[in-house]
C-alpha positions in Angstrom: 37.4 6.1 9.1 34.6 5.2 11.6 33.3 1.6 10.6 29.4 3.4 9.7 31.1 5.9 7.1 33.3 2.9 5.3 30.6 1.4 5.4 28.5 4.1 3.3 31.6 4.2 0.7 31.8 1.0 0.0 27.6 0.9 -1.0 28.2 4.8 -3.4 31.3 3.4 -4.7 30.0 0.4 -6.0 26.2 1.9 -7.0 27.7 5.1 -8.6 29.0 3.1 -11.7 24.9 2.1 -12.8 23.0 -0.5 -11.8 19.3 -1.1 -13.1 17.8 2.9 -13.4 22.2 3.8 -13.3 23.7 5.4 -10.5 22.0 5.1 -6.7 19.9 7.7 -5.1 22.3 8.4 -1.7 20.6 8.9 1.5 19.4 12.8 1.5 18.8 13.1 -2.2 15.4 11.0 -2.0 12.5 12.7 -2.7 10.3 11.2 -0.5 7.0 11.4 -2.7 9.0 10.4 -6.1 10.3 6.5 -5.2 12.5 5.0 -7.7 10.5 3.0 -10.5 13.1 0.0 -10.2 14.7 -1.5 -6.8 17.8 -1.8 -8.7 17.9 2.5 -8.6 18.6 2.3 -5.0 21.0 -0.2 -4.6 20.3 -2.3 -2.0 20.3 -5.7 -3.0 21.2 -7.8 -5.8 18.8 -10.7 -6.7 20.2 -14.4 -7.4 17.1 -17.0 -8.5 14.8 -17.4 -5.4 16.8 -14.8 -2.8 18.7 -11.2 -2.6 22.3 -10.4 -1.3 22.9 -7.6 -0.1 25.4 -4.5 -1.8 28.7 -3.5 0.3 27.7 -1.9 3.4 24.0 -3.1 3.7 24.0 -5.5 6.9 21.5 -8.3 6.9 20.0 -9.5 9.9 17.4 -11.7 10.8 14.3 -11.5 13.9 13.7 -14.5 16.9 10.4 -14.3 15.8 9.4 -12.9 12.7 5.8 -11.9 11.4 3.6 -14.6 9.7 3.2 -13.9 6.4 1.4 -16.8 4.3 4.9 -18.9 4.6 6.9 -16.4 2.9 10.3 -16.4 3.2 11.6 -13.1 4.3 15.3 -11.8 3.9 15.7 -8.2 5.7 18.3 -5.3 5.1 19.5 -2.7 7.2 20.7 0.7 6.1 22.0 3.5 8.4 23.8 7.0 6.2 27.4 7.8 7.6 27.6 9.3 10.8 24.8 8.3 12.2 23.3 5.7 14.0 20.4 4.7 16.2 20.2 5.2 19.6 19.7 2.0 22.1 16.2 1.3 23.1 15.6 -1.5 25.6 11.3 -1.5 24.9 10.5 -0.1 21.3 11.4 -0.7 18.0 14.9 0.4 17.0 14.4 3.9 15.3 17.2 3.7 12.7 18.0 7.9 11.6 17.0 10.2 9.2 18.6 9.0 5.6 18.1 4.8 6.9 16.9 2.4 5.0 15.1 -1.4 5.7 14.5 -3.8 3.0 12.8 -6.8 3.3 12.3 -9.7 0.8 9.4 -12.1 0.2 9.7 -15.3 -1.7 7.9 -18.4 -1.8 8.7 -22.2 -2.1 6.2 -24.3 -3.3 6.9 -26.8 -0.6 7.6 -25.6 2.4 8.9 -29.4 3.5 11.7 -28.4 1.7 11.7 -24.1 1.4 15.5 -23.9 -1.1 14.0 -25.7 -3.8 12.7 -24.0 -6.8 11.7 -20.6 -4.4 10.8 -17.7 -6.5 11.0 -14.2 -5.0 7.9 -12.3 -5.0 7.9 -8.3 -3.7 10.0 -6.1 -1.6 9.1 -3.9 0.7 11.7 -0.8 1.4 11.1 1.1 4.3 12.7 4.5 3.9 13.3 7.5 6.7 13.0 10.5 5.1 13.6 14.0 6.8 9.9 13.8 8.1 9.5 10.5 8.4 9.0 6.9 7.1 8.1 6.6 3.8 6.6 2.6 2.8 7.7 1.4 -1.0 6.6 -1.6 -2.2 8.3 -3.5 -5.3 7.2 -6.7 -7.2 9.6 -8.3 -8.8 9.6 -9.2 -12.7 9.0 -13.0 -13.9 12.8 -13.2 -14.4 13.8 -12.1 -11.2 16.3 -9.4 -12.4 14.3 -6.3 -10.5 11.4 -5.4 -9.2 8.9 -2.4 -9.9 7.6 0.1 -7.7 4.0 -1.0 -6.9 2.4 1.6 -5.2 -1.7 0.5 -5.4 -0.2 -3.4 -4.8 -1.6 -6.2 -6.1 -3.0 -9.9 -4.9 -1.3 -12.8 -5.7 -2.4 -16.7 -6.1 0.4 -18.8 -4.5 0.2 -22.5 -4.6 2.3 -24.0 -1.9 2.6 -27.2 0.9 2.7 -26.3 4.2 5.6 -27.8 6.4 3.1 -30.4 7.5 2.4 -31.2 3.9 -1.0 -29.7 3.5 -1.7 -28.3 -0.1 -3.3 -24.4 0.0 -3.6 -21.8 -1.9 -2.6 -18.3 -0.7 -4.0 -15.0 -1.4 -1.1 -13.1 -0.9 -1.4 -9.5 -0.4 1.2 -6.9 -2.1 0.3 -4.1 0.1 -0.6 -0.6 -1.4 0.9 2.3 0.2 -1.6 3.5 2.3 -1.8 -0.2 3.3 1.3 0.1 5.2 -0.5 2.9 7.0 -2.7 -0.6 8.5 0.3 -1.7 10.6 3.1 0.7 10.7 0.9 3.8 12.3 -0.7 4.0 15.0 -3.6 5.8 14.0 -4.7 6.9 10.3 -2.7 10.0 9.1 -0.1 9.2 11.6 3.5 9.1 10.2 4.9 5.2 9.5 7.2 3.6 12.3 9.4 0.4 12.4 8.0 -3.0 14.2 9.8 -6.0 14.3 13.5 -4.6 15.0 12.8 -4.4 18.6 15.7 -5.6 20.7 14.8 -8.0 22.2 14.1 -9.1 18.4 17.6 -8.5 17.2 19.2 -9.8 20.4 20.2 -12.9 18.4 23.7 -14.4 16.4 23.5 -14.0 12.7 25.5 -16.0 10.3 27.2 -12.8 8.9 29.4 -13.2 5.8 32.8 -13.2 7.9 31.4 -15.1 10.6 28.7 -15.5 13.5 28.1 -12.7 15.5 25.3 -11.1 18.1 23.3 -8.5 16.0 23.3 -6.2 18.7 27.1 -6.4 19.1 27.8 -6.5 15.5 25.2 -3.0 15.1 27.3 -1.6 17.7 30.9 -2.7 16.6 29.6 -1.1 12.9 28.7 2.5 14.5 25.2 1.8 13.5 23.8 1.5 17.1 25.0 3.7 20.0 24.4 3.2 23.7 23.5 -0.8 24.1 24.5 -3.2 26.6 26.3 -6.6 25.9 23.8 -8.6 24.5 24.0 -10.8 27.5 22.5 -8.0 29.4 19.9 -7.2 26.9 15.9 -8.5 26.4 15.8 -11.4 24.1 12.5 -12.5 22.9 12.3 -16.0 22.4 12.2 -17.4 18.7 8.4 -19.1 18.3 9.9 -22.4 16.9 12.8 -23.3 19.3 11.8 -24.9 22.2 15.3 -24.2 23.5 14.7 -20.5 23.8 11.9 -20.7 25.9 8.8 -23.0 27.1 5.5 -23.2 25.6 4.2 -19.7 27.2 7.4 -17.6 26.7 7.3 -18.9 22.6 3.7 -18.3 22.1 3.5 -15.1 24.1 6.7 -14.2 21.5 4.5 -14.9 18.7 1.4 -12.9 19.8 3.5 -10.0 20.3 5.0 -9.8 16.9 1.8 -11.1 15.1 -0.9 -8.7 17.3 1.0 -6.0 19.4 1.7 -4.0 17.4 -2.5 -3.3 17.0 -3.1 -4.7 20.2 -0.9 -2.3 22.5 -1.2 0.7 24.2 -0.4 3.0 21.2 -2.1 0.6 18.3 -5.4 0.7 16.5 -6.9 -1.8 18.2 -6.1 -0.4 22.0 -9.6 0.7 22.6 -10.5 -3.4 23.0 -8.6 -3.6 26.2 -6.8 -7.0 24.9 -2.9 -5.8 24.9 -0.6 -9.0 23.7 3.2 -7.4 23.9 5.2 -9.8 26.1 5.4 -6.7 28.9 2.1 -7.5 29.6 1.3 -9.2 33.2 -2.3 -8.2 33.6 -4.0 -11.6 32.7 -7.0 -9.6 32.4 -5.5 -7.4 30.0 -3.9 -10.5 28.2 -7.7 -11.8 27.6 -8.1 -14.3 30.6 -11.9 -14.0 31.3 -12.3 -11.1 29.7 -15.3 -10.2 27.3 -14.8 -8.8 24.1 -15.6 -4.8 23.6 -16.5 -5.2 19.4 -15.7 -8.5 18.1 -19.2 -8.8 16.9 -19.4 -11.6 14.1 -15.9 -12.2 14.8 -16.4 -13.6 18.3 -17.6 -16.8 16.4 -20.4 -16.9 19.2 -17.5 -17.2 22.2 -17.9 -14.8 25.4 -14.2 -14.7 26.6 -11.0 -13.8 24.6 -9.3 -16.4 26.6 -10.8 -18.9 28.7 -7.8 -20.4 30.9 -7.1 -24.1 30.1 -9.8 -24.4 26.8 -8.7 -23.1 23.8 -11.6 -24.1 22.0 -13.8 -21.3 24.0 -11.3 -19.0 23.6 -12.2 -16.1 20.9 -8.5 -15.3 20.5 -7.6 -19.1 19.3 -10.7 -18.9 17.0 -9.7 -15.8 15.8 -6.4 -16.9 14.6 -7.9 -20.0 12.6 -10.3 -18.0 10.7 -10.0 -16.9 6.9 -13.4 -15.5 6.8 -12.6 -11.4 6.7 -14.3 -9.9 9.7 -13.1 -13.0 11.8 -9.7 -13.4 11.0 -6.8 -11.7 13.0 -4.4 -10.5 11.9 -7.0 -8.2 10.2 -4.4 -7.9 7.2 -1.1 -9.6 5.8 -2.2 -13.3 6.0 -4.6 -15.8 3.8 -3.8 -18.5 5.1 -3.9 -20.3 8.8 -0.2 -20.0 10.6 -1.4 -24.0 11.6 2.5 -24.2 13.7 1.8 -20.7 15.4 -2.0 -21.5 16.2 -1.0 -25.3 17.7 1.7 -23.3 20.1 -0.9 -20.4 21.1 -3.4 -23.3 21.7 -0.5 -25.1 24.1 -0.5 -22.0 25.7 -3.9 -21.8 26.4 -4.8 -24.9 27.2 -1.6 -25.2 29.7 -3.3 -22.1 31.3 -4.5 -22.7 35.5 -8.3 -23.6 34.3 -10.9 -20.5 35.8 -13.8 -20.3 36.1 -15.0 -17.3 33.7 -18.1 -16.0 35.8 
């Protein structure tokens, strides 16, 4: 039996005996427009206080450098229907088949100088590709932490936390809605849903699998779940944001600005018609913001003239930009309350480490 299809067994076999709503909903019998009421229908995960597993034949994995998301910490599924499997991409996201599923998990600690202790899961968001597209669920979970509803308006919650530098805050943290979703997985309003972070160079990374460490991309491969990649020594790895040993200064910042802004500030995003592009492709410095003006930051410019100014951070509209709360100023535009203060220090590294021009 190809790896893929055991796979799949193993997940019906143990869901078709009732779990939460009773039996699972298999890939292909989804109605796309009717989402489960409970998490627990689809079985996917299984919660535990403060985290999810994941149910035979769901393979977690994990990103180099993942969104920022109010310090939530995110577990993430992977999905992929018997006899199928995704098709190597060296650029975009990996577009997982018809039937697929991604799951990820949000829970907070309340301090982040130590994240295991007393961390209480919070939504999760299930990503499923139906026969005309992707289709964006979102789930809170109950008080108790045995499942989680489906949420489709979301909700705003108050989260208390300390930051890893021991700051006290208080998050707003967004649920999203459904249409929500819409904000950052199309690229235009009306436009059918997409996957983000699972880019390869993304999952080029090992991943302390059940059985062992292994290379994502060479355990998708092994499974039958991805077709056509290279040996993950010849494939794009993005570096992870927080490990200086997987790149310097630029390569870790430019990492973070792809997956916190590309995917609105690229060539197919909302935001392309600014001219600022942020995916690590990019080699235009004018394009990346060096000396360039603004086209409709308005308000949001906080008063600065140049998204980047080489070697000043503090003129620099992009740095401002990402310390702002104030709606209107802050970017991401959605998805964050709070400051990313470790992501903003590195893009101000960046900047500042930047050959000093003179922006006429």
């Amino acid at each position: 039996m190809r790896p893929g299809a055991a796979a799949a067994a193993l997940l019906v076999a143990a869901c078709g005996s009732g779990a939460g709503e009773g039996r699972c909903s298999p890939p292909g019998s989804l109605d796309p427009t009717r989402p489960p009421a409970r998490l627990s229908a689809l079985c996917l995960v299984r919660p535990r206080p403060g985290a999810v597993d994941p149910m035979p034949g769901v393979v977690p994995y994990d990103l180099n450098t993942p969104l920022f998301s109010d310090y939530a910490q995110k577990t993430r599924f992977a999905w992929v229907p018997p006899g199928a499997s995704a098709t190597w991409d060296a650029r975009a996201a990996i577009d997982l088949p018809a039937g697929s599923f991604v799951v990820k998990t949000f829970a907070f600690a309340p301090d982040m100088r130590d994240p295991s202790a007393g961390r209480r899961l919070v939504e999760t968001r299930v990503l499923y590709h139906a026969a005309d597209g992707w289709r964006g669920w979102p789930y809170v979970w109950d008080d108790a932490e045995t499942d989680a509803a489906f949420s489709p308006g979301g909700e705003v919650r108050s989260i208390s936390l300390v930051t890893p530098a021991g700051k006290s805050v208080t998050a707003a943290y967004l649920v999203p809605s459904m249409g929500q979703c819409q904000r950052c997985h199309a690229d235009a309003p009306g436009e059918g849903l997409h996957l983000l972070g699972s880019t390869a160079r993304n999952l080029n990374r090992d991943f302390a699998f059940a059985d062992g460490a292994e290379n994502q991309i060479a355990r998708w491969s092994r499974l039958g779940l991805l077709a056509g990649a290279p040996a993950p020594a010849a494939a794009p790895r993005l570096a992870a944001w927080d490990d200086p040993a997987t790149g310097t200064p630029a390569e870790r910042a430019r990492a973070l600005l792809e997956v916190n802004c590309a995917f609105c500030h690229g060539a197919g995003g909302l935001a392309r018609s600014t001219g600022l592009f942020l995916g690590t492709e990019v080699t235009d410095p004018y394009a990346l913001g060096l000396c360039k003006t603004p086209v409709a930051a308005g308000p949001g410019s906080g008063g600065l003239s140049y998204d980047v100014v080489p070697g000043d951070p503090d003129r620099s509209i992009l740095v401002h930009r990402m310390a702002a709360t104030e709606p209107g100023s802050a970017m991401p535009q959605i998805g964050r309350s709070l400051v990313h203060e470790e992501g903003l220090a590195l893009v101000r590294e960046w900047v500042a480490g930047l050959t000093p021009a003179g922006c006429p």
